[in-house]
C-alpha positions in Angstrom: 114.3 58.6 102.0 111.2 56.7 103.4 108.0 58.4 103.5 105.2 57.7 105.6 101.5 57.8 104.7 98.9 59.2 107.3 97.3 56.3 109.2 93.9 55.5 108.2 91.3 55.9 111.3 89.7 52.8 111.9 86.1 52.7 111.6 84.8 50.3 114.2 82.3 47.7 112.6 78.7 48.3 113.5 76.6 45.1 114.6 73.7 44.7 112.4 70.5 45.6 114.2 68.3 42.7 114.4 65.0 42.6 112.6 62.2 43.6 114.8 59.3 41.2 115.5 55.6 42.2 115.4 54.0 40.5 118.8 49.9 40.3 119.9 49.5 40.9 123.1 47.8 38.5 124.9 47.0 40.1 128.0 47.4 43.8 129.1 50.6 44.7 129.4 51.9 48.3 131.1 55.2 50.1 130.4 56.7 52.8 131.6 53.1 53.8 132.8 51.2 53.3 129.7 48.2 50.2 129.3 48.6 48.5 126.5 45.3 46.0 126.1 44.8 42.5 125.3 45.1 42.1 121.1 47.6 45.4 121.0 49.9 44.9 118.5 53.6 45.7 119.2 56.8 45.6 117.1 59.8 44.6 119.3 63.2 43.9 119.2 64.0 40.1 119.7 65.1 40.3 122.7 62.2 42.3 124.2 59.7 39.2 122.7 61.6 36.3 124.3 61.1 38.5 127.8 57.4 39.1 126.5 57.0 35.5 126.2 58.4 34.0 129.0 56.1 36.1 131.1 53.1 34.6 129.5 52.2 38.3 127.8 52.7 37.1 124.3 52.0 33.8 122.9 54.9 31.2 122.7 55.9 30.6 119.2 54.6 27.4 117.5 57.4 24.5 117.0 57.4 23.2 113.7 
C-alpha cells in the first residue's frame, strides 16, 4: 500500500531589503507637507536617493 505524506506549504522567498542610504539635503525639500531644510539629514531607501538626486535635492555621488 503507498502512503502519502502531507505536502509541505511553500514558503515564498522574501527579497532582501536593500540597505538604506543616509543623504544631506542640499536644498529644502517638502513631503507629504512637511519642510525638510537645507543640511537635514535623511536615511532612504536606494531607490528614493537616485530620485533625490536626479532632482538636484541631494548631491550626486562622487565617481571614483
Amino acid at each position: 500500500m503507498k502512503t502519502t505524506s502531507a505536502a509541505t506549504p511553500r514558503v515564498p522567498k522574501t527579497a532582501a531589503t536593500p540597505k538604506q542610504e543616509r543623504v544631506v539635503l542640499e536644498r529644502a525639500h517638502e513631503h507629504l507637507g512637511v519642510l525638510h531644510p537645507k543640511g537635514h539629514t535623511l536615511t532612504v531607501h536606494p531607490k528614493t536617493a537616485e530620485w533625490l538626486r536626479a532632482a538636484g535635492v541631494v548631491p550626486q555621488l562622487e565617481k571614483e
